[in-house]
C-alpha positions as CSV (number, residue, x, y, z in Angstrom):
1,X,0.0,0.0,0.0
2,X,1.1,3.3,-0.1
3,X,2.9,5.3,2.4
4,X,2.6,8.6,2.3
5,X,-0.4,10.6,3.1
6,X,-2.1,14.1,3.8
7,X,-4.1,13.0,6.8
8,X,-4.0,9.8,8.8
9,X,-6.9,8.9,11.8
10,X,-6.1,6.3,14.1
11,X,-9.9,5.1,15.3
12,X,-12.4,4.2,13.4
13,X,-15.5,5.0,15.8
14,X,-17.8,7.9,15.0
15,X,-15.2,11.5,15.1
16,X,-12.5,9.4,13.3
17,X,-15.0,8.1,10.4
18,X,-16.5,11.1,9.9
19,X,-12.9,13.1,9.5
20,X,-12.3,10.6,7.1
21,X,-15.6,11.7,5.3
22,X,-15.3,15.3,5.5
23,X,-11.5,15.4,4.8
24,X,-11.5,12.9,2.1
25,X,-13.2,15.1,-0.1
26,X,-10.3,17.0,-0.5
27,X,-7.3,15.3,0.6
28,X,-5.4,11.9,0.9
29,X,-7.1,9.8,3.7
30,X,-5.9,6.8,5.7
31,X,-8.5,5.5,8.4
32,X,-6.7,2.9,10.6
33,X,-8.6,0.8,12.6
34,X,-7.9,-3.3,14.3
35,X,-11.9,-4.0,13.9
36,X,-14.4,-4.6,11.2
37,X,-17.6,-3.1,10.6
38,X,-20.4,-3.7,11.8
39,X,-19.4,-4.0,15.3
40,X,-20.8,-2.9,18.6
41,X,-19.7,-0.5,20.6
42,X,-20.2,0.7,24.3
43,X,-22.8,3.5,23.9
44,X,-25.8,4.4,25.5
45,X,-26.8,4.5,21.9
46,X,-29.0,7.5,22.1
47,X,-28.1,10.3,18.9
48,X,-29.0,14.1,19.7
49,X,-30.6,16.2,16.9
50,X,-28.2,18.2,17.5
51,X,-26.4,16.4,14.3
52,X,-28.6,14.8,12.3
53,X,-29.1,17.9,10.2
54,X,-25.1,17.6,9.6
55,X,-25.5,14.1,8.9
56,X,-28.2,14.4,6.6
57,X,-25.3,16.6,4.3
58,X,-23.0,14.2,4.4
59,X,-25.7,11.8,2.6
60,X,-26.9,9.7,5.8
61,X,-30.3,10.4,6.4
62,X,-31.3,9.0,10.2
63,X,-35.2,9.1,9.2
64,X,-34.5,6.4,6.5
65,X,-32.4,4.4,9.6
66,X,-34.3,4.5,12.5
67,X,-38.0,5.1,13.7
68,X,-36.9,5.4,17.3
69,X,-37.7,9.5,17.9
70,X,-36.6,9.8,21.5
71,X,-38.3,13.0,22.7
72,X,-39.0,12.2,26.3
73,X,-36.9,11.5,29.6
74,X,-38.2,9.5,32.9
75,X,-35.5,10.2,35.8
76,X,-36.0,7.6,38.8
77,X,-34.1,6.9,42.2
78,X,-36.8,4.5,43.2
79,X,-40.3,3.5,42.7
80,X,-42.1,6.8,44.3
81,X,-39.3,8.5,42.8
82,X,-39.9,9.9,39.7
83,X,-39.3,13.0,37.0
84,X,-40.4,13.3,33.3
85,X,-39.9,16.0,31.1
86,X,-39.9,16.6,27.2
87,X,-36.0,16.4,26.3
88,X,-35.5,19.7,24.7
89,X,-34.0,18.6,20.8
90,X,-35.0,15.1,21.3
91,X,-33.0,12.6,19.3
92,X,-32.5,9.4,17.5
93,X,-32.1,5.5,18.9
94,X,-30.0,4.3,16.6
95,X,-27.2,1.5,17.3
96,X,-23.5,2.2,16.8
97,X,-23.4,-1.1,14.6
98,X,-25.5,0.4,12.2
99,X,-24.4,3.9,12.7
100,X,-20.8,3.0,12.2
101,X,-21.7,0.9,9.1
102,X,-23.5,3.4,8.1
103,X,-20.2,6.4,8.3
104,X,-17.9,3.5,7.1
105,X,-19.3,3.0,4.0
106,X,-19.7,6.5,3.2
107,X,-16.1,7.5,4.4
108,X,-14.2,4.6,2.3
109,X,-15.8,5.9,-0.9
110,X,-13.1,8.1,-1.0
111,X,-10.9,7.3,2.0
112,X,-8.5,4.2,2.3
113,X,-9.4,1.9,5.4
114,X,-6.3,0.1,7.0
115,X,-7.5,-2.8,9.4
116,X,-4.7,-2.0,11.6
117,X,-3.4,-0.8,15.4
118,X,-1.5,2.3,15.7
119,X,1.2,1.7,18.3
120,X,3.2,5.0,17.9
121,X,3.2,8.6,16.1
122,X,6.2,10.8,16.2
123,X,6.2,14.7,14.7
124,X,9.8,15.3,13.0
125,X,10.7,18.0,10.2
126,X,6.9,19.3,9.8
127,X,5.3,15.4,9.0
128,X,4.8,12.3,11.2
129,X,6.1,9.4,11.4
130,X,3.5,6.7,11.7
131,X,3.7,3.3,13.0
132,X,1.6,0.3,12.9
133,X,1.8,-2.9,14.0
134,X,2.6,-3.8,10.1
135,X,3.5,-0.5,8.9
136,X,5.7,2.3,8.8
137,X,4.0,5.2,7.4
138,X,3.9,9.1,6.8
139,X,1.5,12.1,7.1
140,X,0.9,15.7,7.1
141,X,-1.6,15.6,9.8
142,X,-2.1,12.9,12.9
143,X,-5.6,12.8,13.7
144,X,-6.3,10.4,17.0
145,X,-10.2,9.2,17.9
146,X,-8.9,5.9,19.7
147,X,-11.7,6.1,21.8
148,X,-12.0,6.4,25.7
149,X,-8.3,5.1,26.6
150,X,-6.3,3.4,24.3
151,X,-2.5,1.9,24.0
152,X,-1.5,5.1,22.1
153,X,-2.3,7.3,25.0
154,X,-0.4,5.4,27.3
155,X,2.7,5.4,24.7
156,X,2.4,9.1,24.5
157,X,2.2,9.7,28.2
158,X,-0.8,11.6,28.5
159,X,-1.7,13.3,31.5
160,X,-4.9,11.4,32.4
161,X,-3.4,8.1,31.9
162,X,-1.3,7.9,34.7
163,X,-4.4,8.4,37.4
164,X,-6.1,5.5,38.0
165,X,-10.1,5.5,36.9
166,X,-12.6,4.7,39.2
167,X,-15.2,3.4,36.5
168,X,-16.1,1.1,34.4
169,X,-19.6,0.4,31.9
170,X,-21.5,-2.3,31.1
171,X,-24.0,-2.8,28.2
172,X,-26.6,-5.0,26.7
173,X,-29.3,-5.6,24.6
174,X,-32.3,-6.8,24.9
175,X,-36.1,-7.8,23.9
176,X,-38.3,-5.4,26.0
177,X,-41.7,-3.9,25.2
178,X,-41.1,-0.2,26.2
179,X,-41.9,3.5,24.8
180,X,-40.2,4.0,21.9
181,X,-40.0,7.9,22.3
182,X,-39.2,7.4,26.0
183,X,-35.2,7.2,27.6
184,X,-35.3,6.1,31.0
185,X,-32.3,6.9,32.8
186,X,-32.6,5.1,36.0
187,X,-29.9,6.0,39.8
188,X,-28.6,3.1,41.4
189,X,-26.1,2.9,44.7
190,X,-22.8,3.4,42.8
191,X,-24.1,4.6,39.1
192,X,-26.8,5.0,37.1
193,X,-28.2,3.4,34.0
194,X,-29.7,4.3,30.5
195,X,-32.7,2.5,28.5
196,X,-33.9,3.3,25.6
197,X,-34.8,1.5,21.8
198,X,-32.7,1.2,19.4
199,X,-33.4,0.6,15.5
200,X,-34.3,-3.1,15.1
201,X,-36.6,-2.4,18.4
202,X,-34.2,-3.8,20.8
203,X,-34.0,-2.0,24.2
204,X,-30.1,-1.0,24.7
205,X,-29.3,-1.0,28.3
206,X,-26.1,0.9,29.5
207,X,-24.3,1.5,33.0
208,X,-21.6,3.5,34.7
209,X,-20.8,2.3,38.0
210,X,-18.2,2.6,40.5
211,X,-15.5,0.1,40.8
212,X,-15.9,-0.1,44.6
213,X,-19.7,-1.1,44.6
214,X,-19.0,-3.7,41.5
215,X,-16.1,-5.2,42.8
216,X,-18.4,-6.6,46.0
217,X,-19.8,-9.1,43.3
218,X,-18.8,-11.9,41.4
219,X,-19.8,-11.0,38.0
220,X,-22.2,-8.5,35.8
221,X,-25.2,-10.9,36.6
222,X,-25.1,-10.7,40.4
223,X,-24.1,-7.1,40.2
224,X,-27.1,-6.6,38.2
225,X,-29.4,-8.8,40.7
226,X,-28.3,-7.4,44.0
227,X,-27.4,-3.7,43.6
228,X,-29.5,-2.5,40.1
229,X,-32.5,-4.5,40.8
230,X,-32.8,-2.7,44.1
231,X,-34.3,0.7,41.6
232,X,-37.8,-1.1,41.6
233,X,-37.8,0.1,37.5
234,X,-34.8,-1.8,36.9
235,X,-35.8,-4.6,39.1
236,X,-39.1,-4.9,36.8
237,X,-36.7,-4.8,33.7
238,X,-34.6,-7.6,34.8
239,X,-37.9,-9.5,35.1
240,X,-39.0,-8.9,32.1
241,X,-36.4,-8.5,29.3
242,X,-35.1,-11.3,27.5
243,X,-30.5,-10.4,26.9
244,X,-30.2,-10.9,22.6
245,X,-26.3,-11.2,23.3
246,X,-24.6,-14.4,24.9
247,X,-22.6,-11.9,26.8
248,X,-22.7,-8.1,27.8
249,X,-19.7,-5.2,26.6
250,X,-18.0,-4.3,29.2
251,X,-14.9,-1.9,29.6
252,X,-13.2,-0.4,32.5
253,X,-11.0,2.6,33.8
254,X,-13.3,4.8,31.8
255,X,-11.5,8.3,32.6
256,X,-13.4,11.9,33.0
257,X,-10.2,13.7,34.0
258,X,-9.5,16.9,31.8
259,X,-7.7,15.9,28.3
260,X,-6.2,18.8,26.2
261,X,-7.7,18.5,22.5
262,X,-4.1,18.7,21.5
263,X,-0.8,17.4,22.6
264,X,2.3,16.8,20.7
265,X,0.9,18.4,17.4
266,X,-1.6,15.2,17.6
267,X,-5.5,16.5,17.2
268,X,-7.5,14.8,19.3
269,X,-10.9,14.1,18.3
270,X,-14.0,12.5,20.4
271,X,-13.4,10.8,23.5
272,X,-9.8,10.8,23.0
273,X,-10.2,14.7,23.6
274,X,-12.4,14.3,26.3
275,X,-15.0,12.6,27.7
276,X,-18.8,13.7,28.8
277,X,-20.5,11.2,31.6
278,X,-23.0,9.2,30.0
279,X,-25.9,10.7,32.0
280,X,-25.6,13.7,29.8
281,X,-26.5,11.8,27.0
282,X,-24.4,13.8,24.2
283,X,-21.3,11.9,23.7
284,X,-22.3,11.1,20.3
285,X,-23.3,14.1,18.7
286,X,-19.9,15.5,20.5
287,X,-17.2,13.1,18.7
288,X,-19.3,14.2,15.8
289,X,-19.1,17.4,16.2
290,X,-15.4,17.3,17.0
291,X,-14.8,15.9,13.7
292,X,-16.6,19.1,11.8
293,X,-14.5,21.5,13.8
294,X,-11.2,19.4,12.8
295,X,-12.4,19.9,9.4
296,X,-13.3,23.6,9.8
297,X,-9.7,24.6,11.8
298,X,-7.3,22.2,10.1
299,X,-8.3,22.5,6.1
300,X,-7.2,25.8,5.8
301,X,-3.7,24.6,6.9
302,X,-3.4,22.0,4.1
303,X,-4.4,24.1,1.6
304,X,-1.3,26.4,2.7
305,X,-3.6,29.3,4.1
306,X,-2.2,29.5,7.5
307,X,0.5,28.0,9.4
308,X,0.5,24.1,11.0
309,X,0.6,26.1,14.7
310,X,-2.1,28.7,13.8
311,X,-4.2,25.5,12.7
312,X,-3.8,23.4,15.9
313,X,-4.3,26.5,18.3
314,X,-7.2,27.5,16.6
315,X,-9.1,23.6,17.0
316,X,-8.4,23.6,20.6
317,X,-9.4,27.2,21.2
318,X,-12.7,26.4,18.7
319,X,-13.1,22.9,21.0
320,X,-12.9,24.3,24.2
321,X,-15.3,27.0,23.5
322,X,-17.9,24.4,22.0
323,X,-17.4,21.7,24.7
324,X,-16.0,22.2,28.0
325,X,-19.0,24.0,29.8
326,X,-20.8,20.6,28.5
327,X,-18.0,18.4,30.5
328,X,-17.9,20.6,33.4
329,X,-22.0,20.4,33.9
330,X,-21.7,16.5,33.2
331,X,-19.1,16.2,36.0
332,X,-21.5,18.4,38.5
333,X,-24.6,16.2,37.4
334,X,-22.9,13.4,37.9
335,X,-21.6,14.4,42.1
336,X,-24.6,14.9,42.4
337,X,-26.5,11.9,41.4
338,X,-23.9,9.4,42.5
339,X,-24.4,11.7,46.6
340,X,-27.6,10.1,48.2
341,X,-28.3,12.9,50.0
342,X,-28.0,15.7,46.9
343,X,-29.7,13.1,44.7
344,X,-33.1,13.6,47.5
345,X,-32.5,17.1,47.9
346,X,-32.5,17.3,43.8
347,X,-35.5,15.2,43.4
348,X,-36.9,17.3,45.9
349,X,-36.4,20.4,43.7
350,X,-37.6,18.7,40.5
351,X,-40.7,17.4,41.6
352,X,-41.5,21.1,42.7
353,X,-39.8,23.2,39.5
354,X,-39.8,20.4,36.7
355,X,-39.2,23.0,33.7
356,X,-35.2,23.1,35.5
357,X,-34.8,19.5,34.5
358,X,-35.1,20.4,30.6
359,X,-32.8,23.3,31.5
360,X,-29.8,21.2,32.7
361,X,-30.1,18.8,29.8
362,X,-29.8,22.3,27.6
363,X,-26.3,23.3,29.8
364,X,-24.8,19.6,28.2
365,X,-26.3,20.0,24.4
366,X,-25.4,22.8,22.3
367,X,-27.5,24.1,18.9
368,X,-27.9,22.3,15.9
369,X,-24.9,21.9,13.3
């Protein structure tokens, strides 16, 4: 293959396929990634509208993908514990095996795809030098969407990689007959779980829990029966739905600590740059979004408009603006769902202004794209 190219994108998940797409149009692409497609992913699987206009320009149109409109939100603690509200953009259910597939196919009609790990990137005389395990390759630009915490972030000795993560997520699907504009997102001792359907009508069930409350259990089935069933809505669940895998997806030392959006002349992109709590509910449309404002900040460097340091300053100052009052609000909500006492006090406060709810799931969206 060749070796020598304008961009290259370790990560194939939703910010590194969609770089491929936009930048592809003008450029030399490489899109390295170990897996295949379709694959799942851990996700809570729930799309804001926030960028399914953009995606709709790049020629994937989420009406023709999925029926599952999410437009509501039912908060619980318990079963007299309870909030709804109208979620203020609303969104799509839609899988990340079909909305991977979905990117994927679009991105390699002009990109190249390399089924490959990255395992080191160095900047020397205005290029990078790029290494795989079965290649030695070249680029202009280093683009990294590895995802949540990879082996390159450890090799490049990132900050947040050195402190030791007290989280880890589990998901699964499911046959469950449940509103299919509804996301449930239900408090447990220790985390806090999100349900809602998904495209083929299967209810995708996804948790973040502490390491301390898991590790008191043998496995994700007894976890599941002795600390998430004690929610009475998730205890009914359990009852009820029938798992459509042989086994969950589960990942650990999930990391919210601060990440800079670029280090080393690498942009980051998605969760590589930083990572909202699931409870937010935005991740997706974020690593999408981060891929747009790549596009936007580091095109005019290729086509020899500004300088490669005007370029990189100008993502990170464009990225912080757009996203780090999102991932300060998502740490907040999530001290105070994960404290017992806040979490009543909060409910108490809900139950008597409900129009704030729709207001804090505003602070951790932004406008449409």
């Amino acid at each position: 293959m060749e070796k020598q190219y304008d961009i290259i994108i370790a990560g194939g998940g939703l910010s590194g396929l969609t770089a491929a797409i936009l930048f592809s149009r003008k450029n030399k692409v490489l899109l390295i990634d170990p897996d295949t497609y379709p694959r799942h992913k851990m996700c809570g699987e729930y799309l804001s509208n926030e960028v399914t206009g953009f995606l709709k320009e790049l020629g994937i149109d989420l009406d023709l993908e999925t029926t599952m409109n999410l437009e509501s939100l039912k908060f619980t603690a318990s079963r007299d514990k309870q909030i709804k509200c109208e979620l203020p953009q609303g969104g799509k259910g839609i899988s990340r095996y079909h909305l991977d597939h979905l990117l994927y196919q679009k991105a390699i009609e002009k990109a190249t795809f390399l089924q490959d790990k990255v395992i080191d990137a160095n900047f020397k005389d205005d290029s990078f030098e790029v290494k795989t395990i079965t290649q030695e390759l070249s680029c202009r630009l280093f683009l990294m969407a590895t995802g949540k915490r990879s082996l390159l972030d450890k090799k490049l000795d990132r900050n947040f990689i050195q402190q030791k993560s007290p989280w880890l997520a589990v998901k699964m699907h499911y046959k469950f007959d449940m509103e299919t504009n509804l996301v449930e997102l239900h408090n447990f001792d220790g985390g806090y779980a999100g349900v809602s359907k998904v495209e083929d009508g299967h209810v995708n069930l996804c948790y973040l829990a502490s390491y301390e409350s898991f590790k008191r259990h043998k496995n994700v089935d007894d976890f599941n029966k002795e600390i998430l069933s004690k929610n009475e809505f998730l205890k009914a669940f359990f009852k009820q739905a029938t798992p459509v895998w042989d086994q969950p997806i589960t990942i650990s030392q999930i990391s919210f600590e601060k990440k800079d959006p670029v280090e080393n002349n690498i942009i980051m992109m998605g969760d590589t740059a930083g990572l909202i709590h699931p409870l937010c509910g935005n991740g997706m449309a974020m690593a999408i979004h981060s891929a747009k404002i790549a596009y936007e900040e580091l095109q005019p460097f290729l086509e020899g408009h500004i300088s490669r340091e005007q370029a990189l300053e100008k993502y990170a100052i464009t990225w912080d603006k757009t996203f780090q009052k999102r991932l300060k609000m998502g740490r907040l909500l999530q001290g105070i769902l994960l404290n017992r006492t806040y979490t009543k006090l909060g409910l108490w406060f809900l139950r008597r202004f409900p129009f704030l709810l729709s207001t804090i799931i505003k602070s951790t969206h932004g406008k449409p794209i």
